[in-house]
C-alpha positions in Angstrom: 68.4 91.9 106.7 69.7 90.0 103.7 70.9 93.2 101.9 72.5 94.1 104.6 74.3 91.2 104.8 74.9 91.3 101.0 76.3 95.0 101.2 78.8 93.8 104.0 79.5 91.1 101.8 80.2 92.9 98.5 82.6 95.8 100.6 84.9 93.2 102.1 85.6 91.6 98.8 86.4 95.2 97.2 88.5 95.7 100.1 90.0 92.2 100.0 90.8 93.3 95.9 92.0 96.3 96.6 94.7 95.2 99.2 95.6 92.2 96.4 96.6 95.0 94.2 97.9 97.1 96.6 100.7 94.1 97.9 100.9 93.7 93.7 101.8 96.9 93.1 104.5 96.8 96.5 106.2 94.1 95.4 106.7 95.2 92.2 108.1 98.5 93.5 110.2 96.2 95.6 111.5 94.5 92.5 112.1 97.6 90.7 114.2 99.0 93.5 116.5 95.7 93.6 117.6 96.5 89.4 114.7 95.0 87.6 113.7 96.9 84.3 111.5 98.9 84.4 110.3 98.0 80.7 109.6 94.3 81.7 107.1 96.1 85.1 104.1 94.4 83.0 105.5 91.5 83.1 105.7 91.6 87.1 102.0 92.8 87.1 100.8 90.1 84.9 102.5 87.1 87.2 101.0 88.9 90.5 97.7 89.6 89.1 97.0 85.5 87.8 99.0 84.2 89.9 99.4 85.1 94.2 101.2 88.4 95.8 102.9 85.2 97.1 104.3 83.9 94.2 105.9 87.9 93.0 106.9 87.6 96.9 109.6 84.3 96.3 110.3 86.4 93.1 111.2 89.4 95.0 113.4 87.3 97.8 115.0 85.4 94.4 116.1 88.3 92.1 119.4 89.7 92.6 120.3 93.1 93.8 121.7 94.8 91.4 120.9 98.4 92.5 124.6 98.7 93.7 126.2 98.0 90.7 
């Protein structure tokens, strides 16, 4: 029963992971699409990956839109 449990266990948090890198990786695209270089991407990946998907989420609302320029 307990390696049941421990199975369960282990798949949610690779799920839970996966979806961390997954809203990473949208928010960066999100980012990208408002103007940001694409050169400085790492950068973007590096704050969402140590940081929150929250934190590249205030970044995303803050960063101008410069796509119509």
């Amino acid at each position: 029963m307990a390696n049941g449990f421990a199975i369960v266990l282990v798949l949610f948090y690779v799920a839970a992971f996966a979806a961390y890198l997954l809203a990473v990786r949208l928010l960066a695209d999100i980012i990208q699409m408002k103007g940001f270089s694409v050169e400085n991407r790492w950068k973007l990946y590096f704050i969402g990956v140590f940081t929150t998907p929250i934190v590249l989420g205030i970044i995303a609302i803050a960063v101008p839109d410069r796509s119509k320029e």
